[in-house]
ZAMARKOL-704444 format. One line per 2 residues: number of its first residue (from 1); their letters; for each residue y, z, x of C-alpha. Coordinates in pm, whole numbers, plus 32768, in hexadecimal, padded with zeros to 4 digits. Layout:
N
NUM) A) Y Z X  ...
***
This chain:
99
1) XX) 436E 88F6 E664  43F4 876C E665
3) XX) 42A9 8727 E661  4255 87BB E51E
5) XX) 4376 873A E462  4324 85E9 E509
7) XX) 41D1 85F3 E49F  421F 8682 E332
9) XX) 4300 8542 E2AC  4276 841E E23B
11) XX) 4301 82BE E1D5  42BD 8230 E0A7
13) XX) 4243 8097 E10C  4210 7F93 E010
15) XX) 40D4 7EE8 DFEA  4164 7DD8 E070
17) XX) 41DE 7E64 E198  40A9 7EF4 E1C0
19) XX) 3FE1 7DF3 E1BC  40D2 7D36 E2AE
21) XX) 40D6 7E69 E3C7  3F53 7E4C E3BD
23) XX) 3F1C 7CEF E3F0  400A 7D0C E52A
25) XX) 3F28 7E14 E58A  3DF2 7D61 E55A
27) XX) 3E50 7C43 E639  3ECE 7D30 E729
29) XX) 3D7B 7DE3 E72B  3CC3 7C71 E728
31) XX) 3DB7 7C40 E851  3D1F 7D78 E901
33) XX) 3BAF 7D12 E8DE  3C1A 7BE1 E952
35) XX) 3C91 7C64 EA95  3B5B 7D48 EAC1
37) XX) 3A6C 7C0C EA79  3B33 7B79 EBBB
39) XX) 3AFE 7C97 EC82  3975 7C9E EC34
41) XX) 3952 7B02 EC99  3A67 7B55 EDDB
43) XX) 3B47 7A5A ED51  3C86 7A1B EE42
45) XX) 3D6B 7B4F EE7F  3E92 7A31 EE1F
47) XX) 3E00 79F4 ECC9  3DCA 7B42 EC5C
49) XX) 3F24 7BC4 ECF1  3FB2 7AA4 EBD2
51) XX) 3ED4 7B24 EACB  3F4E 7C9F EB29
53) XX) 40B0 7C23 EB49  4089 7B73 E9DE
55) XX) 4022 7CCA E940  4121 7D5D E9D3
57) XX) 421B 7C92 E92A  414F 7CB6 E7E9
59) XX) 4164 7E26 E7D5  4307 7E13 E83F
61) XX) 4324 7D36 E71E  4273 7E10 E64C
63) XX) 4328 7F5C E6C1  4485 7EC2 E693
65) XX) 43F7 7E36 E520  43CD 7F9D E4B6
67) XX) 44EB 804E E597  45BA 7F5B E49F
69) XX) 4500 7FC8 E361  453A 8129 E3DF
71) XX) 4691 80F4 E3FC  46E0 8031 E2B2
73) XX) 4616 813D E1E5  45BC 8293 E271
75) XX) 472E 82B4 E367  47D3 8246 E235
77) XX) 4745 8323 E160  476B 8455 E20F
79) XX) 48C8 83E8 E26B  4917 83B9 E0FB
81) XX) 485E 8523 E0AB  495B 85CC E1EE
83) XX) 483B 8610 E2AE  48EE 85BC E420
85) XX) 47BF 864D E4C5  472D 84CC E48C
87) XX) 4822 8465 E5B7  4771 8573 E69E
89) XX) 4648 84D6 E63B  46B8 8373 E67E
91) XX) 4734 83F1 E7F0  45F3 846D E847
93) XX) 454B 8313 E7B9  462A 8236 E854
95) XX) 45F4 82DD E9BD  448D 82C3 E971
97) XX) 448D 815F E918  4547 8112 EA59
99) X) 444C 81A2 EB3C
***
């Protein structure tokens, strides 16, 4: 049941914010083929551990970009509105994102 009320809400974006959340994830995804063009010419195990390591930090940077947008607009929102399930839903995020 979480899972349909999870899957059910959506968050209004700006264009702009669009556009910046899909540029990350194009270089991110550039980032990937990079890594598999490595694999295919048996690059060094070093390099490619750097290139994993740097889209690693590339998708952390883009989680905790939109964990903050979450919390600025859709916790504050539902806060504002009395809807207190929002902090269940935060809970379960957070322990999540700390995996």
């Amino acid at each position: 049941m979480e899972n349909e009320k999870c899957c059910n809400k959506k968050t209004q974006r700006s264009n702009e914010e669009k556009k910046l959340i899909t540029n990350r994830l194009n270089r991110i995804e550039g980032q990937v083929k990079g890594i598999k063009k490595m694999v295919q010419e048996d690059k060094y195990c070093n390099d490619i551990l750097i290139q994993l390591s740097a889209i690693e930090n590339s998708i952390k940077s883009l989680s905790n970009h939109i964990l903050e947008n979450h919390l600025y607009s859709c916790v504050t929102n539902d806060l504002e509105k009395g809807n207190l399930e929002i902090i269940d839903e935060l809970i379960s995020l957070f322990k999540k994102f700390n995996k």
